[in-house]
C-alpha positions as CSV (number, residue, x, y, z in Angstrom):
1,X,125.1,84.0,75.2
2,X,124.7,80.8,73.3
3,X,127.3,77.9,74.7
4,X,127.2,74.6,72.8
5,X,128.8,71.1,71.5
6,X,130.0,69.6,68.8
7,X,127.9,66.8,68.9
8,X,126.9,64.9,65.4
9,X,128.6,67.9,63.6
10,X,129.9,66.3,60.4
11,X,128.3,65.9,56.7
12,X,129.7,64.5,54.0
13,X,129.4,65.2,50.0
14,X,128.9,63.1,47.9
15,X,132.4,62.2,46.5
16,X,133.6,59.2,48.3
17,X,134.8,56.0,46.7
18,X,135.5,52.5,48.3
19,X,138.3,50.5,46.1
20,X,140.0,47.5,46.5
21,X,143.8,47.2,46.1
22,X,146.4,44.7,46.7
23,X,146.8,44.2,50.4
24,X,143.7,45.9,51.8
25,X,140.9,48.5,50.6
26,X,141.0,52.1,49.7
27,X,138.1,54.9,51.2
28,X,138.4,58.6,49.8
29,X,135.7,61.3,49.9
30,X,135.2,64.8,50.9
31,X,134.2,65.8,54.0
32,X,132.6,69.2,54.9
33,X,131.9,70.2,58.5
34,X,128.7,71.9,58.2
35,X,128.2,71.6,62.5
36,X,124.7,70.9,62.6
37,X,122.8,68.8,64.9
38,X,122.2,65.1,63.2
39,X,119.1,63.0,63.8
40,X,120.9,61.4,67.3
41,X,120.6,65.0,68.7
42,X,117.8,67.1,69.4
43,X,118.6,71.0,69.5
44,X,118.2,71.6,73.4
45,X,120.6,68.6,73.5
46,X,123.1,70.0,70.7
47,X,123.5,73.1,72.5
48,X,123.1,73.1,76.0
49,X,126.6,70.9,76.6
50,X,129.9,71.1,75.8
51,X,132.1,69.0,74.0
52,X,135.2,68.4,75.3
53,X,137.5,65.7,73.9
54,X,135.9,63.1,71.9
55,X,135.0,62.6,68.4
56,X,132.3,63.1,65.8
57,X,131.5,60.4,64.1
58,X,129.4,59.8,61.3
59,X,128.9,56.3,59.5
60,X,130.2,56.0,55.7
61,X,128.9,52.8,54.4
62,X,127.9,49.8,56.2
63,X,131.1,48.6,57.3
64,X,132.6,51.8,57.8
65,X,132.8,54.4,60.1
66,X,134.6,58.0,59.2
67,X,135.2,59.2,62.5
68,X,138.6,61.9,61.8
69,X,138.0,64.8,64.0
70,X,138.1,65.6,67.6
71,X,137.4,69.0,68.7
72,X,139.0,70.3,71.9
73,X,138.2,73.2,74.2
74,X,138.4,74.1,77.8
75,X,135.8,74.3,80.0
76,X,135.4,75.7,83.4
77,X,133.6,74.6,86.2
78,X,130.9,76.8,86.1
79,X,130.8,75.2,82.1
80,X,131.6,78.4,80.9
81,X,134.2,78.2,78.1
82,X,137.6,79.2,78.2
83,X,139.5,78.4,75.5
84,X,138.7,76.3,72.7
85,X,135.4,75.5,70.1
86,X,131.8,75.9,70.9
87,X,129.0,75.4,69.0
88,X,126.2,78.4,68.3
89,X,123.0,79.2,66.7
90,X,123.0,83.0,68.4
91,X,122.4,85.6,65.2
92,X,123.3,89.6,66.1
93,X,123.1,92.0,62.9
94,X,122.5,94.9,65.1
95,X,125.7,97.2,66.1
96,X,125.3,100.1,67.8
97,X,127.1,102.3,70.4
98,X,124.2,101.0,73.2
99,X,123.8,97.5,72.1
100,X,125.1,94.6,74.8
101,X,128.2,92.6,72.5
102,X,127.5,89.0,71.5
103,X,130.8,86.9,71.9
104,X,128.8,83.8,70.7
105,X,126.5,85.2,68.3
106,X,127.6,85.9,64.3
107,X,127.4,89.3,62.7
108,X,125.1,87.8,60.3
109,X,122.2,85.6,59.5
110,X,123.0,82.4,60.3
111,X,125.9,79.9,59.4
112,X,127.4,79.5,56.2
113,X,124.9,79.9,54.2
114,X,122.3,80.7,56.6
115,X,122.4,77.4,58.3
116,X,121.7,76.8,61.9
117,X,124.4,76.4,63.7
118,X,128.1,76.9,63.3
119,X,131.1,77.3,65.6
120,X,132.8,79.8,67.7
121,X,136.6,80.0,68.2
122,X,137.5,81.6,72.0
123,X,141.4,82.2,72.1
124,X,142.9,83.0,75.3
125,X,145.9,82.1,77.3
126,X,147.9,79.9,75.7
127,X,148.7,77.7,78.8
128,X,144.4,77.5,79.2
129,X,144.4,76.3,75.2
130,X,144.0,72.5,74.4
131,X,147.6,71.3,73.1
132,X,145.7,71.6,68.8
133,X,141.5,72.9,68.5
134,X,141.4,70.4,66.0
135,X,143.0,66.8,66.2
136,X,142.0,64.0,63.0
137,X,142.1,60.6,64.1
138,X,143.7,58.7,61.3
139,X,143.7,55.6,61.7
140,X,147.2,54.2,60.3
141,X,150.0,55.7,58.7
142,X,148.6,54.5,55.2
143,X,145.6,56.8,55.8
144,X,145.3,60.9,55.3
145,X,144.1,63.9,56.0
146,X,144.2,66.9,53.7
147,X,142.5,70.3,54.8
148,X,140.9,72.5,51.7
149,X,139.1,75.1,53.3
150,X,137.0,76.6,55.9
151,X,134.8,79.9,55.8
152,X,135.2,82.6,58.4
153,X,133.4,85.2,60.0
154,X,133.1,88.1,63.1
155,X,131.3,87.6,66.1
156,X,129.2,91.0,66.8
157,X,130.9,91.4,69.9
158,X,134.1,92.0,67.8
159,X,131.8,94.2,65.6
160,X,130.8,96.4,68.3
161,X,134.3,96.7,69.9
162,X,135.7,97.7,67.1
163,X,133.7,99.8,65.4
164,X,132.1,101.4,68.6
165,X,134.9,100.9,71.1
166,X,132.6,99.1,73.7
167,X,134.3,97.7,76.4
168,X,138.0,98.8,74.7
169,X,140.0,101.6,76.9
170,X,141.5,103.4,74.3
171,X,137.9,103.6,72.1
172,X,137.4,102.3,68.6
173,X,139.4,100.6,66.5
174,X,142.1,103.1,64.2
175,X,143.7,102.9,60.7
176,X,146.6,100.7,62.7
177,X,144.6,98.0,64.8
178,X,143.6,94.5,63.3
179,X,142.3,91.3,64.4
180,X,144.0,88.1,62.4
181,X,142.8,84.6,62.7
182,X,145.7,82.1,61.7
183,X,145.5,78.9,61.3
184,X,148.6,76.4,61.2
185,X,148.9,72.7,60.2
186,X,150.7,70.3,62.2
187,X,152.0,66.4,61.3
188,X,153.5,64.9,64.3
189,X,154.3,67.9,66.1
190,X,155.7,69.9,62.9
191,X,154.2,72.9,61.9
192,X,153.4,72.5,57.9
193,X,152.2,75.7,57.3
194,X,150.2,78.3,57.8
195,X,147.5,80.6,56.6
196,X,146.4,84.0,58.1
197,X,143.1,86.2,57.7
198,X,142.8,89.9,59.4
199,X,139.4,89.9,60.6
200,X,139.4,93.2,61.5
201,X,141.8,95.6,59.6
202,X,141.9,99.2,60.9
203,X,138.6,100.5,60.0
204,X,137.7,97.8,57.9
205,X,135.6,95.0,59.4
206,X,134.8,91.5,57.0
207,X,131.7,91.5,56.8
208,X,129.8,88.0,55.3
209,X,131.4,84.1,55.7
210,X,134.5,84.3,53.9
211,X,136.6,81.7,52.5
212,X,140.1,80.9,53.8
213,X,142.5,78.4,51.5
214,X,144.1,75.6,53.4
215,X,145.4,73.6,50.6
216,X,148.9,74.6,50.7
217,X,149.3,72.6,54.0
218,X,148.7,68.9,52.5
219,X,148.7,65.5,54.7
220,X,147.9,66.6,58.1
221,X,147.2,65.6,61.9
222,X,146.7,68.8,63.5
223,X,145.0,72.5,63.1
224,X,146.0,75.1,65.6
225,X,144.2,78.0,65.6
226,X,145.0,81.5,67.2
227,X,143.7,85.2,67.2
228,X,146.0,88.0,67.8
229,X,145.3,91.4,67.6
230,X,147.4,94.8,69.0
231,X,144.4,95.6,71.3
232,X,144.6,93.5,74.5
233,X,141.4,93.8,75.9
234,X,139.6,93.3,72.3
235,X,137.7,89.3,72.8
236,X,138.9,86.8,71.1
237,X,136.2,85.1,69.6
238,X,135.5,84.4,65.9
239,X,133.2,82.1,63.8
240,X,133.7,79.1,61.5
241,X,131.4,76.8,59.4
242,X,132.2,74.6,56.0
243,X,135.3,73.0,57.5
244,X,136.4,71.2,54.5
245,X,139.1,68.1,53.9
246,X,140.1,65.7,52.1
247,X,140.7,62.0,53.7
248,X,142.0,58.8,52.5
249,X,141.4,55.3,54.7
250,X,143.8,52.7,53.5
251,X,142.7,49.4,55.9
């Protein structure tokens, strides 16, 4: 089991532009979180702590510094994770009825495509849960935050419970069970919208990162994330990578 922080976790495309306007200055680009490990972190370092509260941070242009997202979990004492993001490079492509589950390793090679390192998602009780998993510091009420889309995918712990039944009473998963991820967007406190994606659908398991439209939510402060499914002692744990958004700095 692979625990980790976000820590340097944001890349940027290529599509920014810097304008001046009556009254102050105009920043937009694209922004993908990739969650890699930047040149300030080494790997031991990227993954051995958690992060808990602050924010990435990665530097736009000389005099300015794009620094919209702040991940939040829950950590334990012991530092194990309770609710909330972590950050992962564990791989598990092996299911079987005698393999040990992975809750922070993803049923596949790597991140979105095949990267290093990418997140896990741990739902659990709600009154353990940070307040929103995903809070974008905007910096004035000129200045917005637009999600597009983020990519999705099954830890192999999830894989092996429901396809195998390890460590669920009632055995494997049948034609009427189902894990959904959903994902809501939130602007001062108001719910926008939301989008949901069965992980697990009866006997059907996604298998490879897939994509999940957020567009439909516009100008936003907030992403809450949740996982639900109709068998309570399934984990709750899925992965995410290619976090992408759209943001605007008016200053």
């Amino acid at each position: 089991m692979i625990r980790g922080a976000l820590l340097g976790a944001l890349s940027l495309l290529a599509c920014g532009c810097l304008d001046n306007m009556a009254g102050g200055s105009h920043y937009e680009t694209t922004v993908i979180v990739h969650y890699e490990p930047d040149y300030y972190y080494d790997l031991d370092d990227f993954l051995d702590v958690f992060f808990d509260g602050g924010k990435d941070t990665v530097s736009v242009t000389k005099y300015l510094s794009l620094g919209p997202l702040c991940h939040n979990s829950t950590v334990a004492a012991d530092s194990s994770l309770i609710g909330g993001f972590a950050m992962c490079i564990g791989v598990d492509t092996l299911a079987a009825p005698d393999r040990k589950p992975s809750r922070f390793a993803v049923f596949d090679k790597g991140g979105k495509d095949e990267s290093i390192a990418y997140a896990v998602f741990h739902d659990t009780l709600a009154t353990l849960m940070p307040e929103h998993a995903i809070t974008f510091a905007i910096p004035n009420e000129s200045s917005t935050c637009s999600p597009l889309s983020v990519y999705v995918q099954n830890v192999q712990a999830v894989v092996q419970a429901s396809r195998y039944g390890i460590g669920l009473a009632d055995g494997p998963f049948g034609l009427n069970d189902h894990l959904t991820l959903t994902i809501k967007g939130f602007m001062k406190g108001k719910a926008l919208g939301s989008k949901s994606v069965k992980l697990v659908d009866g006997t059907h398991i996604l298998e490879g990162w897939t994509e999940v439209d957020l567009s439909s939510f516009g100008d936003v402060d907030a992403m809450d994330f949740s996982l639900e499914s109709n068998r309570p002692d399934l984990p709750l744990y899925c992965c995410l990578d290619d976090l992408m958004f759209h943001y605007v700095e008016v200053y």
